[in-house]
C-alpha positions, 0 to 999 in steps of 0.5 A: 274652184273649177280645179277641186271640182275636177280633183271631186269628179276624178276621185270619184269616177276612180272609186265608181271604176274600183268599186266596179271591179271589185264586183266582176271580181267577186261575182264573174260580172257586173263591172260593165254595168256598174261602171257604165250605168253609174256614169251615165247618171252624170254624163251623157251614155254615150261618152259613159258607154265609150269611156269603159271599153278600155277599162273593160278590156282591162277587166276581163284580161286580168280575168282571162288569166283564170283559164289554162291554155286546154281550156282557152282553146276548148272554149274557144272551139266551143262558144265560137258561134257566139263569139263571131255573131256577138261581134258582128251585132255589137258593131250593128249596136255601136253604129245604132248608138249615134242615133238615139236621144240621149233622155230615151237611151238614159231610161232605156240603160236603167230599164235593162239595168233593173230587167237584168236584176229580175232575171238574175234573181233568185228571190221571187220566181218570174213567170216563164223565166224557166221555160225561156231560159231551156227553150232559148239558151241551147247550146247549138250553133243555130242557139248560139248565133241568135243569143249572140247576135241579139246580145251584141246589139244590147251590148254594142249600144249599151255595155250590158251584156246581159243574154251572154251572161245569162246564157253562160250561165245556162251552160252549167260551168264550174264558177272559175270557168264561167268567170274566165269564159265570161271574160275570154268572149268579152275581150274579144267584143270589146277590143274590137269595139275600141277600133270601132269606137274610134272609127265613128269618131266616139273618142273626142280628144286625147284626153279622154282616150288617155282618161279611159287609159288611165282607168284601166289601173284602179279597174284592174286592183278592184277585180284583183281584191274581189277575187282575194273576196270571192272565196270569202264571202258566201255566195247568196250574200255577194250576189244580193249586194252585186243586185242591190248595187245595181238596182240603185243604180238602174233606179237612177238612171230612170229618174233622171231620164224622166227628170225626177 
């Protein structure tokens, strides 16, 4: 019985990883929190959280292919204040998650889940969304380090990458650019963070080092195949599915923290 139990959770935790990459492949993100959020519902958010760095690594090389050498190095010269400060604070946010309770830090990850859908969505217009957004996002090297340094923390602690998101976005880019911008910070955050991980001692054994490995596989085809969908699929209609996922997921991640 133990031996199906563990076939259950590992088909499982491949079609929780495949099912997430299809999203970043499709929408340019969302794997980091459809992975790590869907986890987090059956296991504690820190073995969630450390789990996908791997994974996320995967992800974003397969997604980093989409840029050209010219636009490597001219977006690299262009968010690098983003991409130094976003490092330094995700170490701070790594560190910060050793100490947080595991009940508080669960509503905590589906709280931001459900903030991320509310700022990403284009149904209802929220208050002051707007002006945040043009006072907040500038695309200037003081703006940068601040989003930078404040996302690394939420990113660092949780996987959730929500204001670098968001303030690419606000960077006008063409969709395949955002994509492959997106992906260029996050490879660097997260390989980085897999030393750090395993500097504070997140990774338990070998197994789970090789487990995370191993997910990196049906990560990768899932961005592969969103990517054939992306030019299939209208643009409302993968947007509302990416929000409607992730709203479930968020919604969950409260319950059970508060032991609904």
């Amino acid at each position: 019985m133990d031996s199906m139990t563990a076939a259950v959770s590992a088909l499982g935790l491949v079609l929780l990883v495949l099912v997430a990459g299809v999203v970043n492949g499709v929408a340019g993100f969302g794997f980091a929190v459809v992975a790590t959020m869907g986890l987090a519902v059956v296991v504690d958010p820190t073995t969630a959280v450390t789990f996908m760095i791997v994974p996320m690594v995967g992800v974003n090389l397969a997604l980093v292919r989409e840029l050209s050498g010219t636009q490597l190095r001219s977006c690299g010269r262009r968010f690098w204040p983003l991409i130094l400060t976003a490092l330094v604070g995700t170490v701070v946010g790594m560190v910060a998650l050793e100490t947080v309770p595991t009940t508080p830090l669960r509503v905590g990850l589906g709280v931001i889940t459900l903030g991320f859908v509310a700022t990403v969505q284009r149904v209802l217009a929220l208050p002051g969304r707007t002006r945040v957004t043009e006072g907040c996002f500038v695309e200037s090297p003081t703006g940068m380090a601040g989003v930078g340094t404040i996302s690394g923390v939420l990113f660092g602690g949780t996987n959730v990458g929500v204001q670098l998101v968001a303030f690419l976005r606000s960077c006008d880019l063409a969709h395949g650019l955002f994509v492959g911008v997106v992906a260029l910070v996050f490879v660097g955050i997260n390989t980085v963070r897999i030393g750090v991980a395993a500097g504070l001692g997140f990774y338990p054994d070998v197994a789970f080092i090789a487990g995370s490995a191993v997910a990196v596989l049906p990560a990768v085809s899932g961005v592969a195949l969103g990517q054939r969908l992306r030019q299939r699929i209208p643009e409302r209609t993968r947007r509302g599915a990416v929000l409607a996922l992730l709203s479930v997921i968020g919604l969950r991640l409260v319950l059970a923290g508060v032991g609904v």
